[in-house]
C-alpha positions in Angstrom: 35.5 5.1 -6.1 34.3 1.9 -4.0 31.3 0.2 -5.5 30.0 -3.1 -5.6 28.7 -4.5 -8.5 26.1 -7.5 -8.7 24.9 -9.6 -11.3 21.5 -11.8 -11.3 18.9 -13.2 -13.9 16.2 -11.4 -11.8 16.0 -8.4 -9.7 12.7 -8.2 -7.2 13.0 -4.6 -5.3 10.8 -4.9 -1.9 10.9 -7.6 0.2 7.1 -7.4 1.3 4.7 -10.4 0.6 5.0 -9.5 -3.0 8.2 -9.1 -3.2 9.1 -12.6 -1.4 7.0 -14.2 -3.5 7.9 -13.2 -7.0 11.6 -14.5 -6.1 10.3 -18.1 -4.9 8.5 -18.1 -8.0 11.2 -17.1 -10.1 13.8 -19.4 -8.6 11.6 -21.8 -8.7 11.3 -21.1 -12.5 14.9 -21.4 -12.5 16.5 -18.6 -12.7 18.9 -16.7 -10.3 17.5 -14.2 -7.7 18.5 -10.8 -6.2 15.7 -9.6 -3.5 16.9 -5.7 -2.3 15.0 -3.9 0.2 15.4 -0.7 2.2 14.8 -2.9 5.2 15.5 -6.0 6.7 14.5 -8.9 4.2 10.8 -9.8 4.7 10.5 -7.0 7.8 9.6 -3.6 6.5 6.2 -2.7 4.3 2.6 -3.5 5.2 2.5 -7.5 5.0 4.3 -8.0 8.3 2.3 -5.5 10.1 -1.5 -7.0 8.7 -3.7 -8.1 11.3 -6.6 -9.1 9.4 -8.0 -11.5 6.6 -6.9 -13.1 3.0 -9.9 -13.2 0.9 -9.8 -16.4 -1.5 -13.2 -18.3 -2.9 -12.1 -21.5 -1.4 -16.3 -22.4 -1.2 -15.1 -24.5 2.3 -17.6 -22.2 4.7 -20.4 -21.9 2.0 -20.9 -22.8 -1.8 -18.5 -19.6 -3.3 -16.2 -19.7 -6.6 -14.0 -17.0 -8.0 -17.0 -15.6 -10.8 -18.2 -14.3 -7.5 -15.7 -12.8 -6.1 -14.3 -11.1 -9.5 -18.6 -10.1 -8.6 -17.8 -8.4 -5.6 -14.8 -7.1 -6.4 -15.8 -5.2 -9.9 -18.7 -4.0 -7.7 -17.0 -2.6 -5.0 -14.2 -1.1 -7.2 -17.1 1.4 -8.4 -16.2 0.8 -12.1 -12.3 1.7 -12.2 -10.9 -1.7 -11.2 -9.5 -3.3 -14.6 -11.8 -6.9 -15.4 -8.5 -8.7 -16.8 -6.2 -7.8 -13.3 -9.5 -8.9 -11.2 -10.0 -12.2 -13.1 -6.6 -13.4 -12.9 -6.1 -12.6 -8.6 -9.0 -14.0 -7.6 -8.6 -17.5 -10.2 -5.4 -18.3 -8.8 -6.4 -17.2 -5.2 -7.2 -20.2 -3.9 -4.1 -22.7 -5.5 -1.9 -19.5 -4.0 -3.4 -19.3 -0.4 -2.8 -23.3 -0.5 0.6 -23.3 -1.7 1.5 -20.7 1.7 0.4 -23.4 3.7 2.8 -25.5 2.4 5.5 -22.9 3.6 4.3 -22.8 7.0 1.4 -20.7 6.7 -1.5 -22.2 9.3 -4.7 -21.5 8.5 -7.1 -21.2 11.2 -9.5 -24.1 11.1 -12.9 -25.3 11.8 -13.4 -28.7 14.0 -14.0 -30.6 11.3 -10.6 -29.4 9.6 -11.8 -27.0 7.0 -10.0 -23.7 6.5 -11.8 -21.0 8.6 -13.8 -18.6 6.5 -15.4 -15.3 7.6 -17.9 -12.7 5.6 -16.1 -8.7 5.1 -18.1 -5.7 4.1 -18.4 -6.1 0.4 -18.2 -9.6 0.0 -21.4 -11.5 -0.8 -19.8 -14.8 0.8 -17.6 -16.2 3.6 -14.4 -16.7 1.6 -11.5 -14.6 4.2 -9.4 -17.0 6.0 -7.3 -15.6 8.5 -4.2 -17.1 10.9 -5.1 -15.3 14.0 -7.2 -12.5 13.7 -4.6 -10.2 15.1 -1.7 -11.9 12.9 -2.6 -12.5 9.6 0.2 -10.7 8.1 3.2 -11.6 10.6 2.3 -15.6 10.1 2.5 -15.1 6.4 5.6 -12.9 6.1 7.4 -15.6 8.7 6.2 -18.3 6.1 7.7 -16.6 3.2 11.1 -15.6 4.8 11.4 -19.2 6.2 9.9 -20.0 1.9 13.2 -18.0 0.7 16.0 -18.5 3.6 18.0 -21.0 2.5 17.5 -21.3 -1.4 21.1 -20.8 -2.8 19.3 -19.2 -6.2 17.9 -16.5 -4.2 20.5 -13.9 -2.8 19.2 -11.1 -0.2 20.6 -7.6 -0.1 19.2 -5.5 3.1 18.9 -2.0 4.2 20.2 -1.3 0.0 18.1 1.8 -1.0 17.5 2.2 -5.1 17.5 5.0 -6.9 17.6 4.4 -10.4 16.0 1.8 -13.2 18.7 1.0 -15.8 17.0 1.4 -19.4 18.8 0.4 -22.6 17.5 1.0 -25.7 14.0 1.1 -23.9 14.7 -2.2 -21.8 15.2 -2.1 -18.1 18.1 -4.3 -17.6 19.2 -3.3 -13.7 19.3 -0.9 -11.0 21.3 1.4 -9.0 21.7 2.8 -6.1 23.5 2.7 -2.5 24.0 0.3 0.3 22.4 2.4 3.5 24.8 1.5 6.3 28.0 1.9 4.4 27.4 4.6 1.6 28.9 2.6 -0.8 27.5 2.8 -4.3 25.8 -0.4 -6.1 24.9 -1.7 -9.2 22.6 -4.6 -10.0 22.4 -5.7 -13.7 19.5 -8.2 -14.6 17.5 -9.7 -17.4 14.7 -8.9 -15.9 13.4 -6.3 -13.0 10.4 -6.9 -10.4 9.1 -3.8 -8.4 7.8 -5.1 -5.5 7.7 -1.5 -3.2 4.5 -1.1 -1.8 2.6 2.3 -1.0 2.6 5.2 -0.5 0.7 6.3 2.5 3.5 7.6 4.6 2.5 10.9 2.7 -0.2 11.8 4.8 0.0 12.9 8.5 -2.2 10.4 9.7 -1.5 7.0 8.5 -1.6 3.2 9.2 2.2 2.2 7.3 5.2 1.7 8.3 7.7 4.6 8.2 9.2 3.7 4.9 6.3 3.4 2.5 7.3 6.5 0.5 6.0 5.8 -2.7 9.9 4.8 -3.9 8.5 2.1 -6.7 6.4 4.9 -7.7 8.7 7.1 -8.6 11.4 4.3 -9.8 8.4 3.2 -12.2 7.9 6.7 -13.6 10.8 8.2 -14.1 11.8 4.7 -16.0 9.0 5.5 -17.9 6.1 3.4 -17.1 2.3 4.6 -16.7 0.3 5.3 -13.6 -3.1 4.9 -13.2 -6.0 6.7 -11.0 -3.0 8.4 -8.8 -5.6 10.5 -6.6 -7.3 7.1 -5.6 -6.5 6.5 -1.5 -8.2 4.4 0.8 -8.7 5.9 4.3 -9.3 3.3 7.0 -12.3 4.2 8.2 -12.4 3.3 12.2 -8.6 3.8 12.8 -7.6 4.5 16.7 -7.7 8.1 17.6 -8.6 8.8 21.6 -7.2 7.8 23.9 -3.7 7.7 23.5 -2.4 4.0 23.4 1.1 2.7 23.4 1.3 -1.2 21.7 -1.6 -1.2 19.9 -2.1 -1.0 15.8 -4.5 1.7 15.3 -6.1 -0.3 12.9 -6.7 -2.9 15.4 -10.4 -2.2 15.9 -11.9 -3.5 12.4 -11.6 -7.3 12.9 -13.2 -7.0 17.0 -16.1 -5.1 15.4 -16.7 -8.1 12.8 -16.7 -10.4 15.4 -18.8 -8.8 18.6 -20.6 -5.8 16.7 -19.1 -3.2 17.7 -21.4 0.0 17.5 -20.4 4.0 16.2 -21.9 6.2 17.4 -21.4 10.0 16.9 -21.0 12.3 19.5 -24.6 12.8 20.4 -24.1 9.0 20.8 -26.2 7.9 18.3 -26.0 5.3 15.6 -25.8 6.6 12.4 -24.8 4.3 9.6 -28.0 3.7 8.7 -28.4 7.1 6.8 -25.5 6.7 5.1 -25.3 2.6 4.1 -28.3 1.3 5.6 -26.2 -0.8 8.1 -28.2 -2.0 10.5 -27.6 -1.8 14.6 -24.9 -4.4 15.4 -23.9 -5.0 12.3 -20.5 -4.7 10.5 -21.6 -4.9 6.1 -21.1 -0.9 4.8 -18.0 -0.3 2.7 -14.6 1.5 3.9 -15.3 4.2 1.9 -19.0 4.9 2.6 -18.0 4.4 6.4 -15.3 6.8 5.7 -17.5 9.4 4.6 -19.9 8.7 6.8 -17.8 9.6 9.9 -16.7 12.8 8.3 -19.9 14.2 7.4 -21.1 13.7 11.2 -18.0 15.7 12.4 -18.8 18.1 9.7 -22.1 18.5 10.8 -21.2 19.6 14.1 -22.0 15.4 15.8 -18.7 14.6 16.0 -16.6 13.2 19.4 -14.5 16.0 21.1 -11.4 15.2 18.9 -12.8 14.7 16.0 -13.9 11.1 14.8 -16.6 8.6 15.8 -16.9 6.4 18.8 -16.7 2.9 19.2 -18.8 0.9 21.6 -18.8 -2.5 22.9 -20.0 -1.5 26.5 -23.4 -4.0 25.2 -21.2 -6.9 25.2 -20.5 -9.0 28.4 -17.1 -9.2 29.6 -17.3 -12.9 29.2 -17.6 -12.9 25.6 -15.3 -9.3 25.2 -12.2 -11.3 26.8 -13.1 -14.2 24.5 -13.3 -11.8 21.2 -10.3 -9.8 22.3 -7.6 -12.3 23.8 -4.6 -10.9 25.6 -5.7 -7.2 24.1 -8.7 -7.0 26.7 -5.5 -6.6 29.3 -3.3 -4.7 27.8 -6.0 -2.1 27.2 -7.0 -2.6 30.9 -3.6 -1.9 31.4 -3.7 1.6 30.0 -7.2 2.8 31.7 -9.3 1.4 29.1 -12.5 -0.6 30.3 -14.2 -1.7 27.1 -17.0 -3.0 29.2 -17.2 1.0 30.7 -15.5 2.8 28.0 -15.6 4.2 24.3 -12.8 5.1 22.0 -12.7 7.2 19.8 -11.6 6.7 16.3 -11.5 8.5 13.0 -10.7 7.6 9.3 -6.4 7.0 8.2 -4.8 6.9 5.5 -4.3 3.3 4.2 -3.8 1.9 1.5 -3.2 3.3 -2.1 -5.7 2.0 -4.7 -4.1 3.5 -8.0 -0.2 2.6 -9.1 1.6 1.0 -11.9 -0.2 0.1 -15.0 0.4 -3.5 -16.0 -0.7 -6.5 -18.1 -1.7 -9.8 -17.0 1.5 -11.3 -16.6 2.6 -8.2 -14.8 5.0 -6.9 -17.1 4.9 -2.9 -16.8 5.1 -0.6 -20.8 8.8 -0.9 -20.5 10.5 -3.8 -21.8 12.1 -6.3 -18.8 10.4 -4.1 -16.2 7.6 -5.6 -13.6 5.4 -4.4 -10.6 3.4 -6.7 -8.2 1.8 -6.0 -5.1 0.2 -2.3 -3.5 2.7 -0.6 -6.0 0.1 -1.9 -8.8 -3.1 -0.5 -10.2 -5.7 -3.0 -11.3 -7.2 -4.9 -8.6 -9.3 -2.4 -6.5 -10.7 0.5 -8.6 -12.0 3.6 -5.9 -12.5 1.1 -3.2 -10.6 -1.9 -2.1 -12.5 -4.5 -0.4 -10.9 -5.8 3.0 -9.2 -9.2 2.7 -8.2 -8.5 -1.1 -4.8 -7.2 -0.3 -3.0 -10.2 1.0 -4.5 -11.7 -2.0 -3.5 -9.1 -4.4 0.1 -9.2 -3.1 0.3 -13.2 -3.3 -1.0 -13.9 -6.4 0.5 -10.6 -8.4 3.9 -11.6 -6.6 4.0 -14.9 -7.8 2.7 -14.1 -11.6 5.3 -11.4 -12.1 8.2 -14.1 -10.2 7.1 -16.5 -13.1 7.0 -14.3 -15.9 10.4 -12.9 -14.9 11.9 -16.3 -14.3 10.6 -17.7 -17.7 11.7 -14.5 -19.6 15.3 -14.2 -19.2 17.4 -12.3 -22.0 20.5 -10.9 -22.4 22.3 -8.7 -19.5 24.0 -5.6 -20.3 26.5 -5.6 -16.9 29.1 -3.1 -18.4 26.4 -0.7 -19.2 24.8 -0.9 -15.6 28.1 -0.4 -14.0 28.9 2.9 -16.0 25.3 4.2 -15.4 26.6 3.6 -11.8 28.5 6.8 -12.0 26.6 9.2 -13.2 23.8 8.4 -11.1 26.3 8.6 -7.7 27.2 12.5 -9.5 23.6 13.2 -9.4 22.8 11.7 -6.3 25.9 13.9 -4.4 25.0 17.0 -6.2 20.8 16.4 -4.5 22.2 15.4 -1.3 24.7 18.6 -1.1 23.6 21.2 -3.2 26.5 24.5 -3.2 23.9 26.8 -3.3 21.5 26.4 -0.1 22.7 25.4 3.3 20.3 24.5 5.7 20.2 23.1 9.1 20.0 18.7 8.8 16.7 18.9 11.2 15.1 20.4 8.6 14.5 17.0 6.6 12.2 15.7 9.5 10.4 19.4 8.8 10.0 18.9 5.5 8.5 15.3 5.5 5.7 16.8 8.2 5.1 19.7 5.8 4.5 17.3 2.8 1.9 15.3 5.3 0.4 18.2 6.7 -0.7 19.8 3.3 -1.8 16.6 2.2 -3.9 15.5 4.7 -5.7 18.8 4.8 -6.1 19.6 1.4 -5.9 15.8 -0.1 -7.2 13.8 2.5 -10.9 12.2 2.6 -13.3 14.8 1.7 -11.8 17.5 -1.1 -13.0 20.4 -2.9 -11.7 22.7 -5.3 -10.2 25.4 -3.6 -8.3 23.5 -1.1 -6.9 21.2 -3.8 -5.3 24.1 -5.5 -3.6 25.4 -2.3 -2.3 21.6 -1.8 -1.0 21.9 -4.9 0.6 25.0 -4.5 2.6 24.3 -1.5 3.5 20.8 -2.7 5.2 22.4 -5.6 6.8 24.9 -3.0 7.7 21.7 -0.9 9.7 19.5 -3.9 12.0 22.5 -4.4 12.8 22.7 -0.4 13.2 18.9 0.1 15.7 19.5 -3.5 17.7 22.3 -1.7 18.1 21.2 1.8 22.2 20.5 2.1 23.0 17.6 4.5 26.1 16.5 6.2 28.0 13.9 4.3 28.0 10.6 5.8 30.5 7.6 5.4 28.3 5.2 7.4 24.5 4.9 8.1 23.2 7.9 5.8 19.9 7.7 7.0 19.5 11.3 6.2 20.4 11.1 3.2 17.7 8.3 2.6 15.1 10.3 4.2 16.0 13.5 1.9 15.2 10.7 -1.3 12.3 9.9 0.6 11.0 13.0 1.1 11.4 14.5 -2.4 9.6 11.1 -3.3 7.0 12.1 -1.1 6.4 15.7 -2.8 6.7 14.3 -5.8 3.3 11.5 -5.6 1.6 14.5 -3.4 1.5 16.3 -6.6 0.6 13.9 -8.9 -2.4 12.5 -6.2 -4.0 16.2 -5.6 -3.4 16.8 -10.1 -5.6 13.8 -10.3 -8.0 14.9 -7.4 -8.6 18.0 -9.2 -9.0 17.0 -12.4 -12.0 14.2 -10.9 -14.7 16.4 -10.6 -16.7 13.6 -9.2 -17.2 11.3 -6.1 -16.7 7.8 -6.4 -15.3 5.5 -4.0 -12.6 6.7 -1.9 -12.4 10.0 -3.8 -14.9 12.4 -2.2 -15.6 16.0 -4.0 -17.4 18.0 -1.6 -18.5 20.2 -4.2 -19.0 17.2 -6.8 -20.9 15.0 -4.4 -22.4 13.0 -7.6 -20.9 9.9 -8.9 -20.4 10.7 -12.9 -22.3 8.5 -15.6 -19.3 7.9 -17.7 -16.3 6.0 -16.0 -13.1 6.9 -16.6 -9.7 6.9 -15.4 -6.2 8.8 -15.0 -3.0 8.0 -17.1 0.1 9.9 -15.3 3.5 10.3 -16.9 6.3 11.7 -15.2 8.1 14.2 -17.5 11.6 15.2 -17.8 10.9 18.2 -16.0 9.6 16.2 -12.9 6.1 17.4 -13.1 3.0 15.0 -14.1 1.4 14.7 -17.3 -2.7 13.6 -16.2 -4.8 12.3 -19.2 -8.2 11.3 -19.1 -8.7 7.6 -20.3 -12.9 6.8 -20.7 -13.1 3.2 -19.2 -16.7 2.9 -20.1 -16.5 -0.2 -22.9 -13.2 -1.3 -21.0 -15.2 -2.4 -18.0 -19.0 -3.2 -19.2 
């Protein structure tokens, strides 16, 4: 059998911000790097398609410091963000956003050169700096590519999917799993690994990710036996794009014009109704995601929402003189496709965003299992039941670069002829799910099974959930695992992107179950978890441990968090 076989002191999996920071902080710690992704290096995952803000207490607009943004933070993550992750991302915020500057990352600036800060719903001050409001995350991916290009310690494997975490006697010391465009088996043994994945929101029908944020690290992280934490926590953007159609344009686009010019929602009686819901006040932009979220729901609930189904979004009250001056080039290419913001509303409706729970680890970002790290979205910590905008830059930057020095500092012994014998068992198992004897279906019917997986979950999962509909969710998710398990595809000796996508979508079953397990057993509302029949936020706080067992169900344990976060 043709395999290749690598060898490194550190392995980061995911080439997001995260990910390209934990292996310039690792080589720069010494040791020798392996970055793997799915996708081209430092072009797949949510960082390169961010359009808004990095949230860091730099004090430069107004007098700020991090004891106020841990504040904000601990407040906005309704009680389930953990005190220790908080404190450490936002302390070494500022020292991080600094130190992307020095790769190539601009700032915006005021005229008399300080960095550019702006106020976000939930933070008490003007701490978000921003490169251009539309390209935030583009300007900082291009820094840290350029950051990792051409340092002979760090080694880049693209379009390499994993499937496996080496563990020896309860150590991770590698991976395995396939290079995509030749279906050629590979090993990677390392003293230390770093998952640096991302989300998961590719689960749900209507989403802001990119195509390949499947949850992978999710799954690697559990089945190597790490915990997961608050699993059923989701963050639904609330005023994503939904009427008219659009071609070009993030759907998540709106949020930053509606900081800037005020952008009202209205419901489809076109009246402003935030105020009920968050006290926000006519023209301005300060209720949370999650209470605007809801907010938008319950109108269409009610019977006030806009013909398909969301909110609408006005800026007719602002002159076209200051709209082309908010909006740039976007004014004309929406002008371009019959939209007159100075004439027209849009309609837009809550998405699936960002995923809040993940990966339990320590302060240093090592995971329960030995050599084993996680940085980035794939982590839980940093946002509780509600992630404030502008911490997620920060939360990939700073996690990224803590678990690339722990890992780089930390490096043990190697086990390379273990790793390259796991190789081959793990190839058996990975024919046998990608051409099972006993079902033979047609190879369209892995596209099928992904939109059934996001169908059920954004009905019965999505932002506002009860009881009954949970149950059903579960149901057919369980139904859905065993189709995307027996589904027999056509073998492939180049460019299996089915076979990736069949991974993918048993991935993809797999988190729905464990995020509706959780959703039933939090018989509450908090944050971005809405209980239509819990509508009450509970006294005690408490959170979700999830293990995966052998069996490949979820094990969900109550954890009380009230002493751990007073």
């Amino acid at each position: 059998m043709r395999q290749e076989n690598f060898t490194t002191d550190v392995l980061v999996v995911g080439s997001g911000a995260a990910g390209m920071m934990a292996a310039r902080a690792a080589a720069d710690e010494g040791a020798n790097v392996m970055i793997a992704d799915k996708s081209l290096i430092g072009r797949g995952g949510a960082t390169i398609i961010a359009q808004m803000t990095v949230a860091v207490a730099l004090g430069e607009a107004e007098e700020d410091n991090p004891e106020i943004h841990f504040q904000d933070t601990m407040e906005g993550s309704r009680g389930l963000a953990d005190p220790d992750i908080v404190r450490v991302i936002v302390e070494k915020g500022p020292e991080v956003i600094k130190e992307v500057e020095g790769y190539g990352v601009r700032w915006a600036r005021t005229p008399d050169g300080k960095r550019s800060q702006v106020v976000s719903p939930g933070h008490s001050k003007r701490r978000c700096v921003y490169v251009d409001i539309l390209n935030t995350g583009g300007a900082t991916s291009n820094g840290l590519r350029k950051a990792i290009w051409k340092d002979e310690k760090i080694q880049r494997l693209k379009n390499v999917m994993i499937t496996k975490i080496v563990c020896h006697e309860g150590k991770a010391v590698g991976a395995l799993g396939f290079l995509m465009e030749e279906m050629i088996p590979v090993s990677i043994s390392a003293s230390q690994v770093i998952l640096a994945t991302g989300g998961l929101t590719e689960v749900y029908e209507r989403n802001s990710a990119s195509a390949n944020m499947t949850g992978d690290g999710f799954v690697l992280a559990a089945d190597a036996g790490a915990e997961l934490r608050d699993m059923e926590m989701v963050q639904f953007f609330p005023i994503a794009h939904l009427f008219p159609p659009l071609v070009g344009i993030d759907p998540i686009m709106w949020d930053p014009f509606r900081y800037k010019l005020g952008g009202r929602l209205l419901n489809g009686n076109r009246e402003e109704f935030m105020d009920r819901y968050a006290g926000e006040k006519a023209g301005k932009y300060t209720a949370t995601r999650d209470m605007t979220s809801y907010a938008i729901f319950k109108e269409v609930e009610n019977g006030r929402g806009t013909p398909h189904g969301g909110a609408y979004l006005d800026f007719t009250m602002v002159s076209e003189e200051k709209l082309r001056e908010g909006f740039g080039p976007v004014i004309d290419i929406l002008l371009s496709q019959g939209v007159d913001l100075t004439k027209d509303m849009v309609e837009v409706a809550p998405m699936a965003h960002f995923m809040l729970g993940g990966v339990k680890v320590d302060k240093e970002m090592n995971t329960a299992i030995d050599g084993l790290l996680a940085c980035g979205e794939l982590i839980y910590g940093m946002h509780g039941a509600n992630r404030l905008s502008g911490n997620a830059i920060t939360e990939a930057l700073v996690t990224g670069r803590i678990a690339g020095e722990t890992a780089g500092r930390v490096r043990k012994q190697r086990f390379d002829e273990i790793v390259e014998k796991e190789l081959i068992a793990e190839w058996g198992r990975l024919q046998q799910f990608w051409h099972p004897r006993e079902v033979s279906k047609d190879e369209i019917a892995t596209l099928e099974t992904r939109r059934k997986v996001q169908k059920v979950m954004w009905k019965g999962v999505g932002p506002l959930r009860n009881e009954e509909e949970l149950k059903k969710a579960l149901e057919e998710m369980e139904k859905l695992k065993e189709e995307s398990k027996n589904i027999a595809i056509a073998k492939q000796d180049k460019f299996g992107l089915s076979h990736v996508e069949k991974l993918e979508n048993y991935h993809m079953a797999v988190l729905g179950e464990a995020i509706t397990k959780g959703a039933i057993e939090r018989k509450e509302s908090r944050g971005a978890h809405v209980r239509l029949d819990y509508p009450e936020q509970s006294k005690d706080v408490y959170g979700f441990s999830y293990q995966l067992n052998k069996d490949g169900h979820w094990s969900v344990l109550n954890n009380s968090l009230n002493t751990h976060n007073k």
